[in-house]
N, C-alpha and C positions, 0 to 999 in steps of 0.2 A: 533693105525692105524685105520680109516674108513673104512664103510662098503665099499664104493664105491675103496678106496686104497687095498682091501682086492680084490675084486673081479674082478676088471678090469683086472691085467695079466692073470686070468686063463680065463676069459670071450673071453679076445684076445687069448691064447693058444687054448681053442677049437675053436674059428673062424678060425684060423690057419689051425689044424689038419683037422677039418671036410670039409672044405670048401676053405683051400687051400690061403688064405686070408688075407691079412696085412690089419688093422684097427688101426690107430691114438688115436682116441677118442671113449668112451663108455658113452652112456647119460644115466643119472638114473631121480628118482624122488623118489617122496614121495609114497606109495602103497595106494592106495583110500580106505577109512574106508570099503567098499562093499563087498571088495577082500580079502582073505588070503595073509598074505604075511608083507615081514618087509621091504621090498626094491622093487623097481620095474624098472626092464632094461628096455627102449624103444627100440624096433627091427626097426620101419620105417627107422631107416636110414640106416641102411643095404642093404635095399632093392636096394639100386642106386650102392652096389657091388655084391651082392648077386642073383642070381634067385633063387627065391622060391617064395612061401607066407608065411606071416607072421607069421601064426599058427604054419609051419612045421619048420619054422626057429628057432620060440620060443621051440619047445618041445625039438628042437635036442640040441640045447644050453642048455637049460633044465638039458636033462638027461646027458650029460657031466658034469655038475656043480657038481649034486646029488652023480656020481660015480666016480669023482676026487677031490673034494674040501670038506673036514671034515666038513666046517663052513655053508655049503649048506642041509636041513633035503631033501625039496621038492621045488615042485613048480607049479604052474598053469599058463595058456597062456591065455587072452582073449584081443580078436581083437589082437592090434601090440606091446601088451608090456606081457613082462615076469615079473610075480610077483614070487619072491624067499623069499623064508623061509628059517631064520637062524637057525640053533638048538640051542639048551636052552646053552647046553655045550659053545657055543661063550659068551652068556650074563653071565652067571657064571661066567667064568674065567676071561671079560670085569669087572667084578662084582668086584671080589677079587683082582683085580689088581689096583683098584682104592680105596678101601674100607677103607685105611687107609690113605689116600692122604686126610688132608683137605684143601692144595690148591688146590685141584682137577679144573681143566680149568684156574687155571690163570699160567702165562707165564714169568720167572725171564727174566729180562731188557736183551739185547745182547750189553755190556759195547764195542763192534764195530760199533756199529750202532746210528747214530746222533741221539741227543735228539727233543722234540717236546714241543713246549712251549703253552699254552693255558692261550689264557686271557679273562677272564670275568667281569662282577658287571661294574666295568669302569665308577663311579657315577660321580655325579657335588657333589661337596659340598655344596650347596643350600639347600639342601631337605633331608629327611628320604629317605631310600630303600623303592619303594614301590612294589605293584604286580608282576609292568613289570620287576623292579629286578628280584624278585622270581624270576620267570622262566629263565632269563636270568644265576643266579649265579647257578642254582640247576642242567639248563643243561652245562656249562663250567666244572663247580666241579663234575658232572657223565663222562661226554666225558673224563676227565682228567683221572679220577680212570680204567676208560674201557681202555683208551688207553695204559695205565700201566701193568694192566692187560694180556692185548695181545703182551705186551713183551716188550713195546717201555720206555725210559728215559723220564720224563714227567717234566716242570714246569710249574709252575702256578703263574701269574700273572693278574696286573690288573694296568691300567693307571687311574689315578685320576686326574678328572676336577675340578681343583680346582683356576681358574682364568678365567676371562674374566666377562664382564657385569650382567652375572644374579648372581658372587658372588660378584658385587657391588652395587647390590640390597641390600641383605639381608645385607651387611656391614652396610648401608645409614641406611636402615629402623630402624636398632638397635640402632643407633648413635643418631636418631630423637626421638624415641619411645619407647627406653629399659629402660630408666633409671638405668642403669649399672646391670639390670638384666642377671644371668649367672646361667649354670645347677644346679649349689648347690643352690642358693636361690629361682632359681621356683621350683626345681623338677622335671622336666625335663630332658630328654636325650639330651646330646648337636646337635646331629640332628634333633631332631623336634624344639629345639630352635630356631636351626636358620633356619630350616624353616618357622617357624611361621612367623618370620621377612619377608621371602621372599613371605609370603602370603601378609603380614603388606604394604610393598610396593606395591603393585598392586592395594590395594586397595585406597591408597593414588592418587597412579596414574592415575587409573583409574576416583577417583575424581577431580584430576586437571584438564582432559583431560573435563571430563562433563561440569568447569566452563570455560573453554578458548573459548567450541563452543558456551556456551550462552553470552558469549563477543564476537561473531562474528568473531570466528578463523574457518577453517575449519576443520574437523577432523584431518588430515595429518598434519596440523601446529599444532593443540593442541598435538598430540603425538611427535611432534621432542621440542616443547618449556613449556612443560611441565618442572616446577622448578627442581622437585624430578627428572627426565631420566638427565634432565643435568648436575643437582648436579652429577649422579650415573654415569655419562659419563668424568665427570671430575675427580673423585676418579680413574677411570679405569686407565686415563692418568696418577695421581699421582703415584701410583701404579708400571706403567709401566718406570715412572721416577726413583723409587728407595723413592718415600717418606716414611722416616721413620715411621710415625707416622700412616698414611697406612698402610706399611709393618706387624706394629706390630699388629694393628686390624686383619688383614688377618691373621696371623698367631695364632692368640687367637682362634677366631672362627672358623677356619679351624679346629685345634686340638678339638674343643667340637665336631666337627662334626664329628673327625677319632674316636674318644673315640667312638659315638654313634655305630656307623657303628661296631667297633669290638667287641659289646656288639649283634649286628644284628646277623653277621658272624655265631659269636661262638652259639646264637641262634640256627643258620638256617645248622648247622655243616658241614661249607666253610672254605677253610684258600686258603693262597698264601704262594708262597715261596718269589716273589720279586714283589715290587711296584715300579712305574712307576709313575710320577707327571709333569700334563702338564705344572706346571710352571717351569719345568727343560728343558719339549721337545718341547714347541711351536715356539723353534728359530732353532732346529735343521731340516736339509735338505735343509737349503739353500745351504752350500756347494755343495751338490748334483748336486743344479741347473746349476752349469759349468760344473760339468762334465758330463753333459749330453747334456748342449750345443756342447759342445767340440766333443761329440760321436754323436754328432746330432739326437740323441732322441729327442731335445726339440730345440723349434724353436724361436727369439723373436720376434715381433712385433715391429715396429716402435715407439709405445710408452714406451718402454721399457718393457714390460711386456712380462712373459716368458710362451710359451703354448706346449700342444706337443697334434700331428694331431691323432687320430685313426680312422678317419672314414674310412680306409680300413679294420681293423677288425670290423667294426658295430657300431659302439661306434660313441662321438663326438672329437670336440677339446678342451682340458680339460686347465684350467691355470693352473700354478705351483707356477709363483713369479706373485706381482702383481706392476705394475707400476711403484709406490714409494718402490718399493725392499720390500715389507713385505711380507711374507709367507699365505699362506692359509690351511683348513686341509691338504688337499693333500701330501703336499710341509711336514708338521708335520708328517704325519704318514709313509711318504718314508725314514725321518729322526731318524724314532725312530724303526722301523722295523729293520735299517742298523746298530741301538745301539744297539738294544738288541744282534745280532749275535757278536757286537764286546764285551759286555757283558760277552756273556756267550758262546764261540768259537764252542764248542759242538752242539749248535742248527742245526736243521737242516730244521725246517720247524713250522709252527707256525699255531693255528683254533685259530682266531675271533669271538667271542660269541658274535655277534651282530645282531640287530632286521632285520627286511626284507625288512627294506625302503632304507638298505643303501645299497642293492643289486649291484646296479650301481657305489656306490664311492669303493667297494672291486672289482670289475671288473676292473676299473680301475690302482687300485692301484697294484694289481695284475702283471698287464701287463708292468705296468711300470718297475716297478723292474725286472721284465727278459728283457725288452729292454735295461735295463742298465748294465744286464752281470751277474746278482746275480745267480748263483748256485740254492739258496736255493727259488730260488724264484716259482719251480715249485711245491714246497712244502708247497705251502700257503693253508688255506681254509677257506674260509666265515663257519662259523657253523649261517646259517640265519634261523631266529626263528619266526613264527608267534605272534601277540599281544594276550596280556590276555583280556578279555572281562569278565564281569559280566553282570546279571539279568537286574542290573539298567544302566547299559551304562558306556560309556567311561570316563578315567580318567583324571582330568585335575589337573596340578602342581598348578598352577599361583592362582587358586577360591581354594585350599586347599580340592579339593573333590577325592584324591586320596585314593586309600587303602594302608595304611599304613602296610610295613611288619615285624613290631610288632605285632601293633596290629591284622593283619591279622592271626599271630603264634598264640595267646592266644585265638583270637576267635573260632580257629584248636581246641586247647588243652582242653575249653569250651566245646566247640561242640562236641568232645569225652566222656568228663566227664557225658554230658548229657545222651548218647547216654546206655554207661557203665552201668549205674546207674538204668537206665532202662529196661535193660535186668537182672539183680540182679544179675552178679555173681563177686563181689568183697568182699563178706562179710567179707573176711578172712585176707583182707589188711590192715595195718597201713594209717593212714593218708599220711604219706611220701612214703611209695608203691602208694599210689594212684595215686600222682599228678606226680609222674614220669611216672607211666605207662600212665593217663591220655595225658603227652604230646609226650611221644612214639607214642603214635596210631592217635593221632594228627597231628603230622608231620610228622608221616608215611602218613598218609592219603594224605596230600599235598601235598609231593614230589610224591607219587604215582601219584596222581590223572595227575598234569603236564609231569610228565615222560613217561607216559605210551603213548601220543600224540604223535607221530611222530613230529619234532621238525621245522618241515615246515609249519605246520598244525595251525590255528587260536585257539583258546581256550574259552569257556564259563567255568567262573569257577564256580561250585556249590558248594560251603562246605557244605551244607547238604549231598548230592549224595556220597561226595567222604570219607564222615565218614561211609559209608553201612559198614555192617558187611559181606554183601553179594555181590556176583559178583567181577566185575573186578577193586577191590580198595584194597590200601595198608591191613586195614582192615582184609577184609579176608583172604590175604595171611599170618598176624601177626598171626590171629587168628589160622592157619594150623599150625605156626611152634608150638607156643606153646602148641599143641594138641599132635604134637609128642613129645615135650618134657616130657609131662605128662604122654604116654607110656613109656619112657625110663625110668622114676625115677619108675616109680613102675615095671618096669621088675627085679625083684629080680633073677633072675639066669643070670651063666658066658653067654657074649655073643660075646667074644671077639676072638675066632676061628670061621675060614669059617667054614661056615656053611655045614655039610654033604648032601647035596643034588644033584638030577641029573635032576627034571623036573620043571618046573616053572609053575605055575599058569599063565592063561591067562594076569591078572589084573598085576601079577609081571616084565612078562617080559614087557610087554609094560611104567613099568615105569622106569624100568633097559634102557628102548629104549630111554626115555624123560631125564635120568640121561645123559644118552654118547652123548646129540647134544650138553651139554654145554660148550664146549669150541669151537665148531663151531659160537654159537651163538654169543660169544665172541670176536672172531676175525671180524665177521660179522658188530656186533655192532661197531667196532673199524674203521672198512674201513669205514660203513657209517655213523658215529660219531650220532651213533642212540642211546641215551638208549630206547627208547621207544621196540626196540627188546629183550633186557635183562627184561623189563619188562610184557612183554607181553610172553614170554620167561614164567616169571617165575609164571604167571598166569596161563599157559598153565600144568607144571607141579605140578601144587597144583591143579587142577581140576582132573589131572590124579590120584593123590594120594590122594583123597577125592573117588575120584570111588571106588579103591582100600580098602580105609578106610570100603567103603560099604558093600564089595562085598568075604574077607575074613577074618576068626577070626585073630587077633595078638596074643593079652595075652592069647587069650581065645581058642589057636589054641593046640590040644591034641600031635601031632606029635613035640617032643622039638626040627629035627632039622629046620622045615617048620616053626617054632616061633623064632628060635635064625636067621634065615635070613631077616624076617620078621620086627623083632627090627633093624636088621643093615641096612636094606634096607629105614626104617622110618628115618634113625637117618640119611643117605646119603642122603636124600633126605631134611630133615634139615639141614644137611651143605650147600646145594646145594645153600636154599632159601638163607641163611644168606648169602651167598658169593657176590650171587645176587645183591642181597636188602645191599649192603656195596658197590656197584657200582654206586647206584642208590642215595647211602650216605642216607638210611633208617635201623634206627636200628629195633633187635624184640627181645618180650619180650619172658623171661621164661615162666612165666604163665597169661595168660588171664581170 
């Protein structure tokens, strides 16, 4: 139970008694670093049932608290808020009551309660994962574990684009210019293979296009009469006919590209429970589209083409089917939303890890589906993400000047090693210790560095900055857990009974204070499908317990039972990070 759950009925009990007074609501807050105090009541709003002033209001509440409520020592009044002070006796016994819990704040599922499906990564098979992934799968695959976490049924999926024109690019290009080259005889991961090809065609393209306007084409005819776009535009139709021969190229290079990607995944330590392929769902929802004629959601046009009006919520008038009866995203994703429920019955609600351009096609999509009667449809939610940005600038597929999220992982793992190596304290590691912990604090570093952004927020990525060993990077929070592990192995005495103590040190109780908001933060993170709070979260108590670290002996502490608390307190506060930092899907090491 919470401070604020702890002290509201007796806070209403003396408003009651003293003042005669029924009150609803009790507002707290945080106590300002300035103040004494672990909590702090707001009086103003009393005032509007109350006559008094503020002061005489705070002290009388005050001294009721101190001489009915055990968990109350003191307190001080300045200007309209009461700052209250706990006694050590609550953080102790908060202490020992959790001390051997090391799922401490997370929340087993309620098997009554509908599950939540979360889908991310959601690639083209064109191309390697690159940056924009990152961010995209590290926040789906943290929002998933947090949402777990805070009690709810979770799956994880992801739709894969793996049809339509830009994968009859890289088909063409390889058919022209492969030479029956395939991952085993470059060397290559079968996604950057067939990227390469999808770079191979552009440039092709882009040459055709050069010679049509010096034959006196204008731009706009050189790109529709371009050989290669219509070669790649006739494959598409083959394709969409059933051509064998098609089918089976598609399906070769599709697989070097799944191969690649779960070679990334397992990298970047993301999985899924169920995948989704749009060449399954790009026909589904048209059925939809009568029934939503039929409920008159959706309206048709004279040319046949089916639209539905929003402009009375804000919005525009959106098409659904088009003309000649073919589908649009739209029309796909209201179709595959309606599968997945009939999939998997349990669902109850579904977050979108998608970028923040598509703000407007999830608004829509949204509304659609509760105009057509779905339940579950007020249970949707864009999880919208700002882009990643570098030093040198934006990244483009088509010219092959993206960052590649391999290569991006190793240049992480690089960047660590350098960094390690530097400060001199490995000497003591195998070769094989090395280059695992090297890529620990590697992508630790990464995930941190993205994670810790609020998930609305733009991003400049630095992998210099975010390898610091200092401040607010994975880094130094790896570097703190293994600092306590390093006290615990050398604490040679039992330390496994509470600890006989009755008063806390300043430094202790305030991280006993930083220990008890994590399951608040928790459920917090969940509502606002934030990790950036679990991490910033967990920055916050590793700056506490580095103060700490400062400010009193451990090992070196003479009173054995102010030492045996002092170890359990390190070692909870090490579970704390790892629980953390396993939401955020960043592992830490033993020793640094």
């Amino acid at each position: 139970m919470s401070l604020p759950q702890i002290l509201t009925p007796s806070i209403q009990k003396a408003i009651q008694a003293l003042f005669d007074v029924t009150v609803d609501k009790i507002e707290f807050q945080t106590t300002r670093k300035e103040f004494e105090g672990d909590i702090t009541m707001v009086i103003f709003p009393l005032l509007k049932v109350i006559k008094s002033n503020p002061a005489e209001l705070g002290n009388k509440i005050g001294t009721y608290l101190v001489e009915n409520v055990s968990e109350v020592a003191r307190f001080n009044v300045v200007s309209g808020f009461l700052n209250i002070v706990i006694s050590d006796s609550y953080y102790l016994n908060f202490f020992n009551g959790i001390r051997e819990n090391k799922q401490f704040g997370f929340v087993s599922p309620d098997p009554a309660e509908k599950a939540v499906m979360v889908e991310y990564s959601s690639p083209n098979t064109n191309k390697p994962l690159h940056l924009g992934h990152v961010r995209n799968n590290l926040l789906g695959y943290s929002v998933a574990e947090i949402l777990k976490a805070s009690g709810k049924k979770v799956y994880k999926t992801q739709i894969i684009n793996d049809r339509g024109i830009h994968i009859c690019k890289s088909m063409l290009a390889w058919e022209k210019f492969g030479s029956g080259e395939t991952p085993e005889t470059s060397g290559l991961k079968g996604d950057k293979l067939v990227g390469k090809y999808y770079v191979e065609f552009d440039k092709a393209y882009k040459s055709q296009i050069n010679s049509l306007i010096e034959n006196g084409k204008t731009e706009d005819e050189a790109k529709k009469q371009a050989p290669i776009i219509v070669e790649a535009q006739d494959m598409l139709k083959k394709w969409e006919a059933g051509d064998e021969q098609v089918i089976e190229l598609w399906k070769k290079m599709n697989q070097w590209v799944y191969d690649g990607f779960a070679t990334t995944y397992t990298n970047l330590g993301v999985d899924f429970d169920k995948y989704y392929y749009e060449s399954n769902t790009y026909l589904l929802g048209k059925d939809v589209v009568q029934v939503g004629l039929d409920k008159g959601v959706f309206e048709k046009d004279p040319d046949g083409s089916v639209w539905i009006d929003l402009t009375d919520e804000g919005l525009d008038r959106k098409i659904v089917l088009r003309s000649d009866g073919t589908a649009v995203y739209m029309t796909q994703d209201i179709g595959t939303a309606i599968q997945r429920v009939k999939d998997m019955p349990d669902v109850g609600g579904m977050v979108y890890t998608v970028g923040n351009e598509q703000d407007y096609h999830f608004k829509v999509l949204f509304l659609i589906l509760k105009k057509l009667g779905f339940d579950w449809a007020s249970s949707l939610y864009h999880l919208s993400y700002g882009m990643v940005d570098l030093p040198s600038g934006k990244m483009k597929s088509r010219e092959g000047t993206v960052v590649d999220a391999d290569d991006l992982m190793q240049d992480m793992t690089d960047t660590a090693q350098k960094i390690s190596e530097d400060l001199g304290k490995l000497d003591s590691y195998n070769a094989e210790e090395k280059a695992k912990l090297y890529q620990t604090i590697g992508l630790g570093a990464l995930k941190y560095y993205i994670l810790k952004v609020d998930p609305k927020k733009r991003i400049l990525f630095n992998p210099e900055e975010s390898v610091d060993f200092a401040g607010n990077t994975g880094p130094f929070i790896q570097y703190t857990y293994a600092r306590i592990q390093s006290i615990i192995r050398k604490a040679d005495f039992d330390f496994s009974a509470p600890a006989q103590i009755t008063e806390l040190h300043e430094k202790e109780k305030e991280l006993v204070k930083q220990i008890e908001l994590f399951p608040e933060v928790i459920q917090n993170a969940a509502q606002n499908h934030s990790p950036a709070l679990i991490a910033n979260y967990t920055y916050d108590l590793v700056k506490e317990y580095n103060s700490f670290y400062q400010s009193v002996h451990i090992l070196g502490e003479v009173d054995l039972a102010k030492k045996i608390f002092r170890v359990q307190l390190s070692q909870k506060v090490a579970e704390v990070i790892k629980g953390a930092f396993y939401l955020l899907g960043i592992e830490v090491p033993e020793r640094m």
